[in-house]
C-alpha positions in Angstrom: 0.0 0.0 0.0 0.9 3.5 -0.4 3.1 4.8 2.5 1.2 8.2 2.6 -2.1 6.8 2.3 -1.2 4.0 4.8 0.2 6.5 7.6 -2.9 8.8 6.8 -5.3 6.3 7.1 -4.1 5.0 10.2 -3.8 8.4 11.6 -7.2 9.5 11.6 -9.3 6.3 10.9 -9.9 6.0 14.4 -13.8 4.9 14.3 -15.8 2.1 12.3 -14.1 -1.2 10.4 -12.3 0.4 7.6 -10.8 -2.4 4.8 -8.3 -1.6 2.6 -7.4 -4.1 -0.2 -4.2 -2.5 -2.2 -3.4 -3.2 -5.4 -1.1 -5.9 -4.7 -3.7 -7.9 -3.0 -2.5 -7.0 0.7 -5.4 -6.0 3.3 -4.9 -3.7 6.0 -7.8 -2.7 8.6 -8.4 0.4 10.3 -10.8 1.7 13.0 -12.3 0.3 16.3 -13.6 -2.7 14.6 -17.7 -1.0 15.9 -20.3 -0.7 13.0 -21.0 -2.0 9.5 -17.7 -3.2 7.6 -16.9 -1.3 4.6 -14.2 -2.8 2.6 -12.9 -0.8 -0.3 -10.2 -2.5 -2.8 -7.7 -0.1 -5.2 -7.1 -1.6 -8.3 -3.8 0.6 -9.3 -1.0 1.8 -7.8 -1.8 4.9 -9.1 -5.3 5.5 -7.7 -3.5 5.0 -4.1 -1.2 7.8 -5.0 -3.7 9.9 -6.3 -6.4 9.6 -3.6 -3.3 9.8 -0.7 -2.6 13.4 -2.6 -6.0 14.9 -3.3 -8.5 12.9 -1.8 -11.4 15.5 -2.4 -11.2 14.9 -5.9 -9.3 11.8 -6.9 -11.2 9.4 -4.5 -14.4 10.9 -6.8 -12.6 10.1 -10.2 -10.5 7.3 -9.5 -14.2 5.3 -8.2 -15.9 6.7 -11.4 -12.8 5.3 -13.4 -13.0 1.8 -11.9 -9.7 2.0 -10.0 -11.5 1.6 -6.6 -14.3 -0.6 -6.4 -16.9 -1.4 -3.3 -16.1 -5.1 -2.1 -18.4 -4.7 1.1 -20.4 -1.9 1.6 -20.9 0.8 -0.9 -19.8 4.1 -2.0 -22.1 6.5 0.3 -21.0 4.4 3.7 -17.2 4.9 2.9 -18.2 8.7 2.4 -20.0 8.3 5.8 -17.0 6.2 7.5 -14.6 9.4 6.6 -16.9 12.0 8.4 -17.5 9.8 11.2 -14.0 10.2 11.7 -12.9 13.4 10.2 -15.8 15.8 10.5 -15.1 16.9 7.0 -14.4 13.8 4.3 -10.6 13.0 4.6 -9.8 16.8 5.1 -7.3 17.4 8.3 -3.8 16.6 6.9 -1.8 20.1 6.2 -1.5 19.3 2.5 -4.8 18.8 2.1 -5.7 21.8 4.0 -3.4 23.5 1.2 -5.9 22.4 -1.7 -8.8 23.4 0.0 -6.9 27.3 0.2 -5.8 27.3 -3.2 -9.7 26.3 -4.2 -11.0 29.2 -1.9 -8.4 31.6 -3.8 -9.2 30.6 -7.3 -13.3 30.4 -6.9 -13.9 33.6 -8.6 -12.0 32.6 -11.5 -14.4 29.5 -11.9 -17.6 31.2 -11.3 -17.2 34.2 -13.9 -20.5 33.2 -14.9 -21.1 35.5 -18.1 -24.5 34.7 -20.1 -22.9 32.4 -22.6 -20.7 30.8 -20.1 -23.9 30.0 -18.0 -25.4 28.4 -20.3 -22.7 26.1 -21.4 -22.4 25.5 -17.7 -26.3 24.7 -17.9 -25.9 22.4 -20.7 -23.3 20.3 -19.3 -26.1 19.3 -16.6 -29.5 20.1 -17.2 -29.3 19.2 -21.2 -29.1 15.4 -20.3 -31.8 13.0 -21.4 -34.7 13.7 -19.4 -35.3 9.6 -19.4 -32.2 9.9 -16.7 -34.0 12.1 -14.1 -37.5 10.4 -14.7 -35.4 7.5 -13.7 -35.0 9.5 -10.0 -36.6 12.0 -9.7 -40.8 12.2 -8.6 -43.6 12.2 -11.5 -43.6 16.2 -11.2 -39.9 15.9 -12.0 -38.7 18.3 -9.4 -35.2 18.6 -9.0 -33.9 20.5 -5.5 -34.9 20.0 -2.5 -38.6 18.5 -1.3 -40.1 19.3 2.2 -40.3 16.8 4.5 -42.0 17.0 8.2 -40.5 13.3 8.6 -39.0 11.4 7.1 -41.1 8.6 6.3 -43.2 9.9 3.7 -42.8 9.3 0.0 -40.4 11.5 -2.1 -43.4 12.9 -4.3 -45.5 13.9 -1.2 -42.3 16.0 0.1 -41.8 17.2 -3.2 -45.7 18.4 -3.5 -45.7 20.0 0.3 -42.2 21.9 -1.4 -44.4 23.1 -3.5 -47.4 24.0 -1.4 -44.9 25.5 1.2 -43.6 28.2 -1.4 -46.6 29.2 -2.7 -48.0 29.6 0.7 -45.0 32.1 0.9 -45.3 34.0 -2.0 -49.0 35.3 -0.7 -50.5 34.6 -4.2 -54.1 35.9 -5.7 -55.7 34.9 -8.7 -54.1 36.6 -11.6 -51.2 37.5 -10.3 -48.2 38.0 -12.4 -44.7 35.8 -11.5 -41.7 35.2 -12.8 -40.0 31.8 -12.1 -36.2 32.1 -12.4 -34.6 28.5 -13.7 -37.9 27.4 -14.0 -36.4 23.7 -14.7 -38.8 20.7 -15.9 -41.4 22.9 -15.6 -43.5 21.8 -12.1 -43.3 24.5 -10.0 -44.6 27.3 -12.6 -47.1 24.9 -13.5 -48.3 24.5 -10.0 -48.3 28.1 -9.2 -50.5 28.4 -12.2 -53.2 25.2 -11.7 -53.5 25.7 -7.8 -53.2 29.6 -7.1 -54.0 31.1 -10.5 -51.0 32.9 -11.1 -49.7 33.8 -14.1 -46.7 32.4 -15.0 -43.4 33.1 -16.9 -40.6 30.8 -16.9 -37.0 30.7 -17.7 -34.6 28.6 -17.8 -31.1 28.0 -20.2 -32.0 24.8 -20.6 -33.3 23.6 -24.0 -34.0 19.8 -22.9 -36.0 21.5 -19.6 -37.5 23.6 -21.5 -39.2 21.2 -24.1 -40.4 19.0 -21.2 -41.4 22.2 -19.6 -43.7 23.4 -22.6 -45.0 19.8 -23.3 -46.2 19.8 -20.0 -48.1 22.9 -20.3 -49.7 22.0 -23.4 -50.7 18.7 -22.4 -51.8 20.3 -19.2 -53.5 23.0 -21.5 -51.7 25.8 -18.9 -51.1 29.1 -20.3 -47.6 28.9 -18.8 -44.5 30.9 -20.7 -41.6 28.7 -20.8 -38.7 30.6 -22.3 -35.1 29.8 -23.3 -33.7 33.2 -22.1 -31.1 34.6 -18.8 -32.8 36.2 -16.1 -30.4 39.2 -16.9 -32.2 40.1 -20.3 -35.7 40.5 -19.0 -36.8 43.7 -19.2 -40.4 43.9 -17.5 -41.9 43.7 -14.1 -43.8 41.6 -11.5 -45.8 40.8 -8.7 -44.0 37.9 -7.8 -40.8 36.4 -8.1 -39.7 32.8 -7.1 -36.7 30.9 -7.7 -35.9 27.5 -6.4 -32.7 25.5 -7.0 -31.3 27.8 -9.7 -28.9 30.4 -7.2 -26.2 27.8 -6.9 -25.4 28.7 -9.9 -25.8 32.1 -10.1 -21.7 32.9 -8.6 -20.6 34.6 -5.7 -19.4 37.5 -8.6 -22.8 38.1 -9.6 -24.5 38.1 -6.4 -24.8 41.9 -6.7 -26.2 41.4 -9.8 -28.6 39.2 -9.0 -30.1 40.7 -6.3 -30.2 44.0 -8.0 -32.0 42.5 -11.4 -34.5 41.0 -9.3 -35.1 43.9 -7.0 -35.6 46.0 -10.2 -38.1 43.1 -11.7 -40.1 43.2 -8.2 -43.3 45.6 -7.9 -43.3 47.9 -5.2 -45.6 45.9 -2.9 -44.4 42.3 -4.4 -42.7 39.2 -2.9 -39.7 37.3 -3.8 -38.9 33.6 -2.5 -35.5 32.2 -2.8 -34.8 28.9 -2.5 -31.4 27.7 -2.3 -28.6 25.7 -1.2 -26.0 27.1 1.9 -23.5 26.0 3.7 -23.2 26.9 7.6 -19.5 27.3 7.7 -17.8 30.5 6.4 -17.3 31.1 3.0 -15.3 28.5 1.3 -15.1 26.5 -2.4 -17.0 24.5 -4.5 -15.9 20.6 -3.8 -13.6 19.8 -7.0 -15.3 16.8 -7.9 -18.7 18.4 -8.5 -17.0 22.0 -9.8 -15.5 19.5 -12.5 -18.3 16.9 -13.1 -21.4 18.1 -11.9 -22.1 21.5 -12.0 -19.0 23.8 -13.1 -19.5 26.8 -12.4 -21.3 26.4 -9.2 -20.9 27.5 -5.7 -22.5 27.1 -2.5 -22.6 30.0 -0.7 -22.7 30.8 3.4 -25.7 33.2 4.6 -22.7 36.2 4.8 -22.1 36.5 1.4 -25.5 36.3 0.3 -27.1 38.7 2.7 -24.0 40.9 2.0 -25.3 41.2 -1.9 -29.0 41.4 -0.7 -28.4 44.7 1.5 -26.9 46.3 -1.6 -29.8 45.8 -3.7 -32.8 47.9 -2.0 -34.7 44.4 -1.1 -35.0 43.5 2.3 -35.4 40.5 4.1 -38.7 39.6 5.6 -38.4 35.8 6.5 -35.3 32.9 6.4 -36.1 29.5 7.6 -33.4 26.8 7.3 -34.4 23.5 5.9 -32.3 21.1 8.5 -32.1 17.3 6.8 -34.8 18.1 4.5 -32.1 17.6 1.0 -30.5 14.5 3.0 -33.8 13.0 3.0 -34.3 14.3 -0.6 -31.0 12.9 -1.8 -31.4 9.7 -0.2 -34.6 8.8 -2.5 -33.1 10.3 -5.1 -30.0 7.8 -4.4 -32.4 4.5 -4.0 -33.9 5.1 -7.2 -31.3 5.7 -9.1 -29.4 2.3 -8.0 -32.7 0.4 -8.6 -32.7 1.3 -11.9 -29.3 1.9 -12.5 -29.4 -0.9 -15.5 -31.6 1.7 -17.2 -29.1 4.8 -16.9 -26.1 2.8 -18.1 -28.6 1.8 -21.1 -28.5 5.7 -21.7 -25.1 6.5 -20.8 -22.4 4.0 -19.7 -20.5 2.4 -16.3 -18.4 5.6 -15.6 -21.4 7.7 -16.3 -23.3 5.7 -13.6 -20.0 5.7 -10.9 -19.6 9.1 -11.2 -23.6 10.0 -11.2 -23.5 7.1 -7.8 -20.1 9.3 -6.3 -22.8 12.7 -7.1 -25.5 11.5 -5.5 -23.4 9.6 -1.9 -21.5 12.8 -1.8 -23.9 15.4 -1.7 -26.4 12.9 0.5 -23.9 12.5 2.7 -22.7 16.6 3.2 -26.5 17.3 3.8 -26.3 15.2 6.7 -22.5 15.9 8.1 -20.9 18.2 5.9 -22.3 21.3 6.8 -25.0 21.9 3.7 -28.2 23.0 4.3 -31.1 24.8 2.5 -32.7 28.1 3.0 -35.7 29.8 1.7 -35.0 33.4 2.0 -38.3 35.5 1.7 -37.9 38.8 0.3 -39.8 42.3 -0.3 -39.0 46.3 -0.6 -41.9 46.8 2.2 -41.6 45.7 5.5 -45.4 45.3 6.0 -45.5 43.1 2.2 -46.1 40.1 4.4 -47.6 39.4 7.7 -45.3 39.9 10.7 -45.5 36.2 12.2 -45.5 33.0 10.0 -49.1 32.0 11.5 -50.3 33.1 8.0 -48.9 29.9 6.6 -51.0 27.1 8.2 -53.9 28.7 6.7 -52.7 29.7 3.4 -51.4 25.4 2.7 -54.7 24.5 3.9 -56.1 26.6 1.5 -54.0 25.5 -1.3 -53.9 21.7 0.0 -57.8 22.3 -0.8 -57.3 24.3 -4.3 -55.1 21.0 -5.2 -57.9 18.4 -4.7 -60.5 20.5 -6.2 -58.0 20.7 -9.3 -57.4 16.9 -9.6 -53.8 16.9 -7.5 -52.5 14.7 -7.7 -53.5 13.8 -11.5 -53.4 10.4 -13.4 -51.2 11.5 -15.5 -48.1 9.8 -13.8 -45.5 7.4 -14.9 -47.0 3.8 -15.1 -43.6 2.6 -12.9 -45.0 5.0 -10.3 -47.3 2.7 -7.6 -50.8 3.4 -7.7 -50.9 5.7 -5.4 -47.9 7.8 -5.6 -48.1 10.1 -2.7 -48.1 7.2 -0.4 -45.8 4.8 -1.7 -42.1 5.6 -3.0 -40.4 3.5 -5.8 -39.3 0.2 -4.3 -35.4 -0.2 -4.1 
């Protein structure tokens, strides 16, 4: 085995029953010998090297390459095993500590999200085959985080109280007019339109959302504006704006920006909703793995920096509540599903798409519940009497619109046939 990955490893794998198979066939254990065994096997002398060096991103790729495989255990519980132990996944050793500064130094070069660099960064995500998300994600397709009160309820019941919960935020009438920023495969614009009567413009950079998005509408027969456009070039007004899932991409150099645009795009007595990933540390940079994989040209902020942009910008802030658990819980279905039908994805893709899709999904599961990530849903006006002062308001106002979605046939039959019967009640089977 490596020397440096042996004398890390046995440095700070104090906890849990850690098997190491190197690639010349010797095993070495590490831990307390309590808990599930997870045994992990390198296949080269190279991944050691790499994943003793840079574990933050070369544990990632060298598992999406096939130079580590899961012998016992799988991918997500080795991700768990290191935070049990280091807090943060394989962090504490000074060198390491040295990427992670370098990272913090450089973000702003990664995230100078210009309009046509967003939406290559857009493409490189979003523009896969919608057949892979149906393969995951609920029948309303939503892709951020669902609302769960516990954590035994189905994925597409969290993912419809999400829904409900924002609404119930936005203080909607009949008729109003909102603007849904990133407006992805199209659900929450078109619930905002079915079950409070709103009306609805959506953009996104997306082109494979955005057919979904306006097949859906049609099919739906919802008079629902999906448009391929940036929020930066729209040049009108409304009485509501909401934006769920799409701020992580926005860049911590356009936060000014953003806040500004919006504030200009928001009606004197309107309400803005924000919905968006955080971390509770201080500032710091986007995991490498992800920044080169996943989403490039992402970044998950800390409350400072954004509420640093939103003073700037003339909007103030009239509620935050922090979603605790609720993407862990999110991630986790998202997670089962996938690997139940993980046959279909490499059908569509490949094996390395499906490691490094696996690594996603483990990783960011896994950071929702020890890592630090949360969500928040930042509520936002110019008037400080746009909303009412206590949140009592919104027990009433998700009754009201729990009611508005049965009297509008909500859940609808027009679900996936792989979807159980009744798909509120009974997630996909794993």
């Amino acid at each position: 085995m490596n020397t440096l990955l042996r004398k890390f490893l046995e440095k700070y794998m104090r906890q849990g029953q850690l098997t190491v198979i190197s690639a010349q066939g010797d095993e070495m254990r590490f831990g307390d010998g309590q808990g599930p065994p997870v045994t992990v096997r390198f296949n080269s002398a190279r991944a050691e090297r790499s994943v003793a060096a840079n574990p933050a991103l070369k544990l990632g790729e060298c598992f999406m390459d096939g130079e580590i495989d899961m012998v016992e255990g799988s991918i997500y519980d080795l991700i768990m095993l290191s935070y049990a132990n280091a807090g943060r996944p394989l962090m504490p050793a000074v060198w390491m500590k040295a990427f992670e500064k370098m990272r913090i130094v450089a973000r702003r070069l990664h995230q100078i999200n210009t309009r046509i660099r967003a939406r290559g960064n857009v493409q490189r995500h979003y523009d896969l085959s919608a057949d892979l998300y149906r393969l995951f994600l609920d029948p309303d397709m939503q892709y951020s985080c669902a609302y769960y009160p516990r954590p035994d309820i189905s994925l597409a019941r969290a993912q419809l109280l999400k829904k409900r919960h924002i609404a119930a935020k936005l203080r909607l009438k009949p008729g109003m007019e909102v603007l849904d920023i990133g407006s992805g495969w199209g659900g929450m614009g078109l619930y905002l339109a079915r079950v409070a009567g709103a009306c609805v413009d959506g953009v996104t950079l997306s082109e494979e959302q955005l057919a979904v998005s306006r097949r859906r509408a049609e099919t739906e027969r919802l008079e629902v504006d999906f448009r391929l456009q940036d929020y930066r070039e729209i040049g009108r007004d409304y009485d509501r704006i909401v934006s769920v899932g799409m701020f992580e991409h926005v860049g911590v150099n356009h936060y000014e920006g953003f806040f500004r645009k919006t504030a200009s795009m928001l009606r004197p007595d309107g309400v803005m909703l924000l919905h968006s990933i955080g971390r509770v540390d201080p500032p710091g940079a986007t995991n490498p793995f992800l920044r080169r994989y996943i989403f490039p040209g992402g970044y998950i902020p800390a409350l400072s920096e954004v509420m640093q942009a939103i003073e700037k910008s003339g909007l103030l802030v009239t509620d935050i509540e922090v979603l605790r658990l609720h993407y862990a819980e999110t991630l986790r279905a998202w997670r089962q599903a996938f690997m139940a039908r993980r046959s279909a994805a490499k059908a569509l893709y490949d094996e390395t798409f499906c490691r490094m899709w696996e690594f996603y999904l483990a990783g960011c599961e896994a950071s929702f519940r020890e890592g630090g990530m949360v969500v928040w849903q930042i509520q936002l006006a110019h008037r400080v009497d746009a909303v009412p002062i206590t949140r009592d308001y919104l027990a009433q106002a998700e009754a009201q619109l729990a009611e508005a979605e049965r009297q509008r046939g909500i859940p609808g039959p027009a679900w996936p046939e792989d979807w159980p019967g009744d798909w509120l009640e009974n997630p996909p089977q794993s």
